[in-house]
C-alpha positions in Angstrom: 13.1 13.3 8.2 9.3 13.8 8.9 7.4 15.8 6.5 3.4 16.8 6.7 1.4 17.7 3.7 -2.2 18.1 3.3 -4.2 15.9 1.5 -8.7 16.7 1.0 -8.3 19.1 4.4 -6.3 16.5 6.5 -2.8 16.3 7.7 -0.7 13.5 6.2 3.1 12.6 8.4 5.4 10.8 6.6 9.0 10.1 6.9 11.1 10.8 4.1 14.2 8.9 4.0 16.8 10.8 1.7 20.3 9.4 0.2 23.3 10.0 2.2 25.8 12.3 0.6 24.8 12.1 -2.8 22.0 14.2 -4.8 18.7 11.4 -5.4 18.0 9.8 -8.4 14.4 10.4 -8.1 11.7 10.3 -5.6 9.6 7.0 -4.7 6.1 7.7 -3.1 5.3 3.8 -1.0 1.8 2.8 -0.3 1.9 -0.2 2.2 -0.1 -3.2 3.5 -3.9 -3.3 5.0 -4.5 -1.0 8.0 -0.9 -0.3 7.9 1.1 2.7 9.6 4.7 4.2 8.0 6.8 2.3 10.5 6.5 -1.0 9.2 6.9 -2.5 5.5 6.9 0.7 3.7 9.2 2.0 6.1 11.3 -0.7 5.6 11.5 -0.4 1.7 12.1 3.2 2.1 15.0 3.0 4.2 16.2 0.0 1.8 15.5 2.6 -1.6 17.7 5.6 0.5 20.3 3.7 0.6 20.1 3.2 -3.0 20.2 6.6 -3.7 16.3 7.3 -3.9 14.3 9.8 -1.7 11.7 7.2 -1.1 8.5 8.7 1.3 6.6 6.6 3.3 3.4 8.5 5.0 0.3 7.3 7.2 -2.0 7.5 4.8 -5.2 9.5 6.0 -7.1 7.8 9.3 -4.2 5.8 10.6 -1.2 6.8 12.1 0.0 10.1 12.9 -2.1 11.6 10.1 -5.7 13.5 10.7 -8.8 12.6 9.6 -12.2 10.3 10.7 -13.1 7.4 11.8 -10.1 6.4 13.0 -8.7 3.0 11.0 -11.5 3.7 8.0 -9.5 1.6 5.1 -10.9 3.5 2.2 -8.8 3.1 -1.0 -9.8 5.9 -2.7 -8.7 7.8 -0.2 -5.2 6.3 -0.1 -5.2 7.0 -3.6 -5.8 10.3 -3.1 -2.9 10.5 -0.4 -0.6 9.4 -3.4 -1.5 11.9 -5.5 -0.7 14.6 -2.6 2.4 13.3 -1.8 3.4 13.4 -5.5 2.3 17.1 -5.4 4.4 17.6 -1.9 7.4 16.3 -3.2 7.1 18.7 -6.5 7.2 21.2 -3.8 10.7 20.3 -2.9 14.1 22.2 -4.7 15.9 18.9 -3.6 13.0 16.7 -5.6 11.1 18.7 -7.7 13.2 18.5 -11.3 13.7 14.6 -10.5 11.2 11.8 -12.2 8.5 10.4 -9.4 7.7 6.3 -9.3 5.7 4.9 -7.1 5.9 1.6 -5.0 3.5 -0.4 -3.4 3.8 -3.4 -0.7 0.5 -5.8 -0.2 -2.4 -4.0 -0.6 -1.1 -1.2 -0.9 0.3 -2.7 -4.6 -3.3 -2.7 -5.8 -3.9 0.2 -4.4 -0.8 2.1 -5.8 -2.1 0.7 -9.8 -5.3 2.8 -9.3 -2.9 5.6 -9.0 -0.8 5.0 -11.1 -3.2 4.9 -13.5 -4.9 8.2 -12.4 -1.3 10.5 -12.1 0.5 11.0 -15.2 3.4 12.2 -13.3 4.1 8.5 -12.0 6.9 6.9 -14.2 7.5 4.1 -13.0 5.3 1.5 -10.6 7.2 -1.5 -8.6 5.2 -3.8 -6.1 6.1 -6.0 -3.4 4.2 -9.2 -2.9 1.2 -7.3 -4.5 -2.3 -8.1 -3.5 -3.8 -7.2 -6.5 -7.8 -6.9 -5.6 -10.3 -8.7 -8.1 -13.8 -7.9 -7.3 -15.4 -10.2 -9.1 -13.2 -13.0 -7.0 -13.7 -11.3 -3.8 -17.4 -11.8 -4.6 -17.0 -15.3 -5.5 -14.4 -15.9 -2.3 -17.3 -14.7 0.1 -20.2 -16.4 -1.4 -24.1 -15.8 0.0 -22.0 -13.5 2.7 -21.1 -11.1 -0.2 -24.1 -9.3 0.1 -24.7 -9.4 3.9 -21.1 -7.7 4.6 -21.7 -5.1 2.2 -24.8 -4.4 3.9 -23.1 -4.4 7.4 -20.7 -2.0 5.9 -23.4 0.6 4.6 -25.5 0.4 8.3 -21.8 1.1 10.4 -21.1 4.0 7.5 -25.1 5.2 8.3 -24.3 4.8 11.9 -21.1 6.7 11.9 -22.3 9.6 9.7 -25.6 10.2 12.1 -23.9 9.4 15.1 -20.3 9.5 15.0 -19.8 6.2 16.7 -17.5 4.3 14.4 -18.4 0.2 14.8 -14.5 -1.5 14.6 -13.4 -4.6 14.5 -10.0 -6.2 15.2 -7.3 -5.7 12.0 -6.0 -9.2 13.5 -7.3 -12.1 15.8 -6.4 -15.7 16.3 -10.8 -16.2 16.2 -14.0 -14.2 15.8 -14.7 -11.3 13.5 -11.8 -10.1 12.2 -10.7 -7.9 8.8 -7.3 -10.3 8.1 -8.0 -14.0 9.4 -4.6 -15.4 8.5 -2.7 -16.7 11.2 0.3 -15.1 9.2 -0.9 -11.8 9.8 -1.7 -11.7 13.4 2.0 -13.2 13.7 3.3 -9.8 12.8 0.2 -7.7 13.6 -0.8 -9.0 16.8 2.5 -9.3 18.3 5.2 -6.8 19.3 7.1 -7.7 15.8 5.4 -5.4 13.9 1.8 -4.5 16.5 4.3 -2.8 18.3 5.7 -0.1 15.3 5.0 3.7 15.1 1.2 4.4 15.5 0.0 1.2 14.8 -3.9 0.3 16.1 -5.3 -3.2 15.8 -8.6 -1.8 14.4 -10.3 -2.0 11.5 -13.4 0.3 10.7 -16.4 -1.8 9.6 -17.7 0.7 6.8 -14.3 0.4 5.1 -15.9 -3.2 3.7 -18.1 -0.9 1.4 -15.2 0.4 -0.4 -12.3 -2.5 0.1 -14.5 -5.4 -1.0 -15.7 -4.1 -4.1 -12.4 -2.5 -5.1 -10.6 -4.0 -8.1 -7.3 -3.3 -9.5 -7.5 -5.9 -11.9 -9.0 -3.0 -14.0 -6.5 -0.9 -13.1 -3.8 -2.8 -14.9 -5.4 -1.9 -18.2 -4.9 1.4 -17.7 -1.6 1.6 -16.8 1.3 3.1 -18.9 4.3 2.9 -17.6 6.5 0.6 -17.1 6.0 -1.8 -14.3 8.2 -4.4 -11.9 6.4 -6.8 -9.9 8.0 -8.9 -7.3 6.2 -11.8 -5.8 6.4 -15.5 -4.1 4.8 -18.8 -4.5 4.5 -18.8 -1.3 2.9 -15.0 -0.9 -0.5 -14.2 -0.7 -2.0 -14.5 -4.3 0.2 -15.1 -6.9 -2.8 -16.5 -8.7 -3.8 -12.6 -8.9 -0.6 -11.3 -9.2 0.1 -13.3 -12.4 -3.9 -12.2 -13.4 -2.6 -8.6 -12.9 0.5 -9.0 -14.8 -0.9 -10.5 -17.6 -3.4 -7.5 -18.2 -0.7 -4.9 -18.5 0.1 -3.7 -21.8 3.1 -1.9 -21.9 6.9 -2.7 -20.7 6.4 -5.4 -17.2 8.7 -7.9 -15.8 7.8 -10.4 -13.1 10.5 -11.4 -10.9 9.9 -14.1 -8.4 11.7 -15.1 -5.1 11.9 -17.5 -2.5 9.8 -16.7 0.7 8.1 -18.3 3.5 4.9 -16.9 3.1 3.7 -12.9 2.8 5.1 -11.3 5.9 8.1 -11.9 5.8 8.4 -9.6 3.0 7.6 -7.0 5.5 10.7 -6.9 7.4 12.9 -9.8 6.6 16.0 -7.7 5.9 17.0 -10.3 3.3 14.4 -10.4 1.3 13.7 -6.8 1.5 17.1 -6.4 -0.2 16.4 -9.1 -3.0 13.4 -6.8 -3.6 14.7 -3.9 -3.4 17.7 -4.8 -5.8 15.2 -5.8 -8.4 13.2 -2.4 -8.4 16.4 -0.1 -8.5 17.9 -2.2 -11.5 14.4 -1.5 -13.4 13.9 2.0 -11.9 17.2 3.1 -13.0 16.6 1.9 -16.5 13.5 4.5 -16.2 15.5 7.4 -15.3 19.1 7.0 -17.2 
């Protein structure tokens, strides 16, 4: 079903996938990967959650997709936080939803993303991730070395650029060489090809000044403010577990870490499979939430 609902004067679309012939358990908000559209992972998990008897809505967050706002591909996670917190007030608008508890889910990025949220909305209560790239800025620092500095400063001159001139500098999401926002061969495989480049609105773009809020962003703080309980599900073999585990281990209240077998990070996306190993270990724990 698509739905719209307005989040800081924009249009947000999302697609909210509903249990057949059965009232929901609850509602699931999904936040998904980096510069992704509703179509792919979160889409995925949503359709996956429905048929476990969830309302689970996966939405373009603002600047990608179907949804409004500008520059176009501008990956600002405040923002997307801010998209969560509409989409928790949209669903309370709903007679089918709004009496029924609200979690949250988050795939990739979107994981780290979905902690500052779920630290910010009390009416979140319950948080699952999905091969969770949980952001550390101090590591991200530390990752990029004496370039720190310079890409920040890129950032800030495209943001100046956009706000006096409205051009918006982009660069690819994906590539196989050159300047791109995710240099992993891994990602361009799904990406850059018709496997998943070819879903919904998807745009391999990236805006530049996004760098000024994604690469200083840290959800590793997040996790200390978060009080509900919390299911992470990860791989050796995923991006991170080094910062998943990092993440885990700063949460203080009720947490469980469950790790499966993968081939690397994608194929969480849209291996049907693994999406339902996933997905079978978040409705055991989100059920617990809401018995």
């Amino acid at each position: 079903m698509k739905v719209e609902f307005p989040s800081h004067g924009q249009t947000v679309v999302g697609d909210l996938h509903l249990p057949k012939g059965k009232p929901p358990l609850g509602s699931i908000v999904l936040l998904g990967p980096l510069t992704s559209v509703k179509e792919q992972a979160t889409g995925n998990y949503a359709a996956a959650l429905a048929k476990r008897g969830w309302a689970a809505l996966s939405f373009d967050p603002r600047y990608f997709g179907e949804s409004g706002g500008q520059p176009r591909q501008y990956e600002n996670p405040t923002a997307k936080i801010e998209d969560v917190v509409a989409a928790v007030d949209y669903l309370q608008t709903r007679a089918d939803l709004a009496s029924k508890p609200q979690l949250a889910v988050g795939v990739c990025a979107g994981a780290g993303y979905m902690a500052g949220a779920v630290a910010r909305e009390p009416r979140l209560r319950a948080f699952g991730a999905v091969a969770g790239f949980f952001h550390d800025a101090e590591q991200q620092r530390q990752w990029s070395g004496a370039g720190f500095e310079q890409t920040l400063e890129r950032a800030r001159a495209a943001r100046h650029r956009w706000e006096t001139t409205g051009d918006a500098e982009t660069i690819p999401a994906v590539g196989k060489e050159g300047d791109v926002a995710m240099p992993l061969a891994e990602a361009f495989e799904y990406y850059g090809t018709s496997r998943g480049g070819s879903l919904g609105g998807y745009v391999n773009a990236f805006a530049v000044m996004s760098r000024e809020h994604t690469l200083v962003y840290d959800s590793q703080s997040a996790a200390r403010e978060v009080r509900v309980p919390v299911t992470l599900v990860h791989s050796e073999d995923a991006l991170s577990p080094s910062l998943a585990r990092a993440f885990f281990e700063k949460l203080g209240g009720d947490k469980h870490l469950e790790w499966l077998s993968s081939t690397g990070q994608i194929d969480f996306y849209d291996d049907p499979n693994l999406i339902e190993a996933a997905v079978a270990v978040l409705d055991a724990s989100f059920r617990k939430q809401v018995s």
